[in-house]
N, C-alpha and C positions, 0 to 999 in steps of 0.2 A: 504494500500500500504506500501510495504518496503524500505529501503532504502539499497542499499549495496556498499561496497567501493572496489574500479579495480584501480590499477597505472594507471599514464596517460599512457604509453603506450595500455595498455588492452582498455581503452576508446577511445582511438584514433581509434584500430583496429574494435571496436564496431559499430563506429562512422562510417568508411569507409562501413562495411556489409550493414548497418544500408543505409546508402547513396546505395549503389547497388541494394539492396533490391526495396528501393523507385522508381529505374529508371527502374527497369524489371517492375516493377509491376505499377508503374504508379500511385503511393497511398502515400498518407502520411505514413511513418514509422516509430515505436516506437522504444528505445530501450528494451523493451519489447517484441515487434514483433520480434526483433533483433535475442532473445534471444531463444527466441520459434523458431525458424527455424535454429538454432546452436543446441536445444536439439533434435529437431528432427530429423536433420540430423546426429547428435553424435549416436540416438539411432539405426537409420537405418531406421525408419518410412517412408515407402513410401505414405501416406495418408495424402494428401493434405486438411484436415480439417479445419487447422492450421491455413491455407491461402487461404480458400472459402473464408471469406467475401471482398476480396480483387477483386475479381471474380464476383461480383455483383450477377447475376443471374445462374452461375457455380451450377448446384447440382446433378449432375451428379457425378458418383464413378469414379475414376481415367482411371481402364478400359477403361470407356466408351469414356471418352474426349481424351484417346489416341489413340482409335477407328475413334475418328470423326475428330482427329487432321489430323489420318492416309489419309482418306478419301479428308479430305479438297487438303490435301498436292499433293494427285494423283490430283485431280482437276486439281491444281495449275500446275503440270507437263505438265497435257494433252494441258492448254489453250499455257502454255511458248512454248511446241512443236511445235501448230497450230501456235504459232506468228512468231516463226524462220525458223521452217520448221526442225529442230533439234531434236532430242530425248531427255530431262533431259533438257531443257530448250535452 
């Protein structure tokens, strides 16, 4: 392992990602993890690899869980329609 040196402000910023990260994902996060999902995002990498193990049993290719997300999501529409009597929830 490395060590590298950031002003406190760049640590602070870090720190904050570092925290958001942790509460979408619901996981302990490193600054490390931090860092990895700033280069990924810097490079344009839309391949959630990164952040599978976050995902426990996730291994499915990105595609596909947008697929299912898609799916889930009309689900969720049809049921909110039938509850209100409404279209889109």
């Amino acid at each position: 392992m490395s060590a590298i040196r950031v002003d406190e402000e760049t640590r602070r910023k870090l720190l904050e990602i570092a925290g958001r990260l942790q509460a979408d994902l619901k996981q302990n996060v490193t600054f490390n993890d931090a860092i990895k999902f700033l280069i990924d995002e810097y490079e344009g990498k839309k391949n959630f690899s990164a952040l599978r193990p976050f995902f426990g049993v996730l291994k499915k290719s990105p595609d596909e869980v947008r697929r299912l997300l898609a799916e889930l999501r009309a689900e969720e529409d049809k049921r909110l329609e039938k509850f209100t009597g409404q279209p889109g929830g």
